[in-house]
C-alpha positions, -999 to +999 in steps of 0.1 A: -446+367+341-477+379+324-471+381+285-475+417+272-508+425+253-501+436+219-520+466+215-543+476+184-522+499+166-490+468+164-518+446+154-530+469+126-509+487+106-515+526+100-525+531+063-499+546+041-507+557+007-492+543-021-496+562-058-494+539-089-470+552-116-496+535-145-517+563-145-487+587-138-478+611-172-446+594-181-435+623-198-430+643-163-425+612-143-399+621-121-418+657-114-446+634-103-429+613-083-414+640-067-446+657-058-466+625-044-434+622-023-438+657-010-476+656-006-468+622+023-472+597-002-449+570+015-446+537-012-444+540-050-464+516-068-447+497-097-471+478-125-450+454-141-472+435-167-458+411-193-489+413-213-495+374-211-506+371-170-526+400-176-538+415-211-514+444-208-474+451-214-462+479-189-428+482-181-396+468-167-370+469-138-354+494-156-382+522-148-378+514-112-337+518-114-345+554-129-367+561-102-347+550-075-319+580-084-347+604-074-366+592-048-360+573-014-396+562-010-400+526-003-409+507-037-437+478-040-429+461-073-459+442-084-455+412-108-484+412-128-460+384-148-457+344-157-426+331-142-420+359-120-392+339-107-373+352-137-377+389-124-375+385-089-339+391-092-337+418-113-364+442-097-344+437-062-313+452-081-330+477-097-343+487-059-374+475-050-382+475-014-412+455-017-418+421-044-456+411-048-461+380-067-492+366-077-507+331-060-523+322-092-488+325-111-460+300-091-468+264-086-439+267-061-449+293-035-430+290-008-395+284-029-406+320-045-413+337-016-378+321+004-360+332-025-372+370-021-366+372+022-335+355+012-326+390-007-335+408+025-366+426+007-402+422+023-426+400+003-459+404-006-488+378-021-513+391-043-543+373-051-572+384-078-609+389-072-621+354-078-591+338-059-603+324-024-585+337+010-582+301+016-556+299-002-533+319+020-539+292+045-503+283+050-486+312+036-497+339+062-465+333+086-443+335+056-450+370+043-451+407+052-483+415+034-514+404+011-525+426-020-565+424-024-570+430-063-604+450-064-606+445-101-596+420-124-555+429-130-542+447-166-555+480-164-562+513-150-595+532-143-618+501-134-643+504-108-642+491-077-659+454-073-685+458-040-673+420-031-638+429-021-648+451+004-661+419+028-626+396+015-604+426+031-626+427+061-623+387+065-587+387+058-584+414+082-598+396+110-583+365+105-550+383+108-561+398+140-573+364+155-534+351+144-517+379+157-501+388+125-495+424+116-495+421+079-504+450+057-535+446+035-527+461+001-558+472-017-552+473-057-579+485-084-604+516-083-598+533-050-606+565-051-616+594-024-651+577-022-645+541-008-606+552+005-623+556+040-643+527+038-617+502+027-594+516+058-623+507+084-624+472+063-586+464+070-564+480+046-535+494+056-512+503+021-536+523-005-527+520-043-541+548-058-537+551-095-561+579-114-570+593-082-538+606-072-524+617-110-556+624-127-565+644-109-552+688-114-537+687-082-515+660-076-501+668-041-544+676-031-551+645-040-524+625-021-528+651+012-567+642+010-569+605+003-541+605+037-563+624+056-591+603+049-575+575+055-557+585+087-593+596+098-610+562+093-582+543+105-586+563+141-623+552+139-613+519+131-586+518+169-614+536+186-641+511+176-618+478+182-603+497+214-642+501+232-650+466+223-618+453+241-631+471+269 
């Protein structure tokens, strides 16, 4: 029997916006939570910075508990950390859906990453700008995504380095050639002018920090950065559909 071609859209995930809560006004967070959620925002994006892996101290698990009374959106807990061993456990009770740990910050990869499917949460592997894709050699079947910083990690409001673009595209279609339908997270000045582009690279989850809440409408930032994204993904199926033939 002739095995089943996987179409595009299994192979490549749709993209799905994901606003970061570091540039949110914690004063009004849960209002702003609540209106990315009703703008289509589908994953909440949690900073957690220990002020030692990166040059900045965010927060704990104990934002993303408070959260998770309000919202049923799936959470992507980013460890931004040393050891993050010692707060895998935690940010799973507090309710994250997704752990991201860094591949420059574990000299024992896959024990990390067992010990987060063990918890029946997806894992993710972030790596920063100057970290090599080759490094991912033998981790790709282990995981449920990659995180491309687009800036060196610690802060909000960078810019966007150009460079990234072509490491999501590779990563991208060396995930296509291995049949893996991992999401691409994309991490670090995205914003309604390159949202499009980075789509029709490979991404596939969109953190979004300044351009979602700073900007004056919250839910018409979130609706257009989805639409944008939506559009260049369909681009991206047509394209890859024609060549196929």
């Amino acid at each position: 029997m002739p095995r089943r071609r996987v179409s595009l859209r299994e192979l490549i995930p749709a993209p799905k916006i994901a606003p970061s809560i570091l540039s949110a006004d914690f004063r009004r967070l849960e209002d702003q939570v609540k209106m990315v959620e009703r703008a289509g925002a589908e994953i909440l994006h949690f900073d957690i910075m220990d002020g030692h892996f990166v040059p900045n101290l965010t927060f704990g698990p104990l934002v993303i508990r408070w959260m998770r009374q309000v919202t049923d959106m799936t959470f992507m807990a980013h460890l931004m950390v040393d050891n993050p061993e010692s707060l895998v456990e935690p940010v799973i009770d507090a309710g994250a859906d997704i752990v991201v740990v860094h591949i420059e910050s574990s000299k024992n990869m896959f024990r990390l990453i067992q010990s987060i499917k063990d918890r029946g949460v997806r894992v993710g592997i972030a790596l920063n700008p100057a970290t090599p894709l080759t490094h991912l050699t033998y981790l790709l079947g282990e995981i449920d995504s990659v995180l491309i910083m687009c800036v060196d990690p610690g802060f909000g409001g960078q810019k966007f380095i150009p460079g990234m673009m072509d490491k999501i595209r590779r990563l991208r279609k060396a995930l296509v050639k291995r049949k893996l339908p991992l999401d691409i997270a994309v991490d670090g000045g995205i914003n309604h002018e390159n949202a499009g582009a980075v789509v029709e690279a490979g991404a596939s989850i969109i953190i979004a920090g300044t351009a979602i809440f700073g900007q004056s409408s919250v839910k018409d930032a979130v609706k257009r950065l989805k639409e944008e994204c939506l559009e260049a993904y369909e681009r991206v199926i047509g394209r890859l559909a024609q060549a196929r033939g």
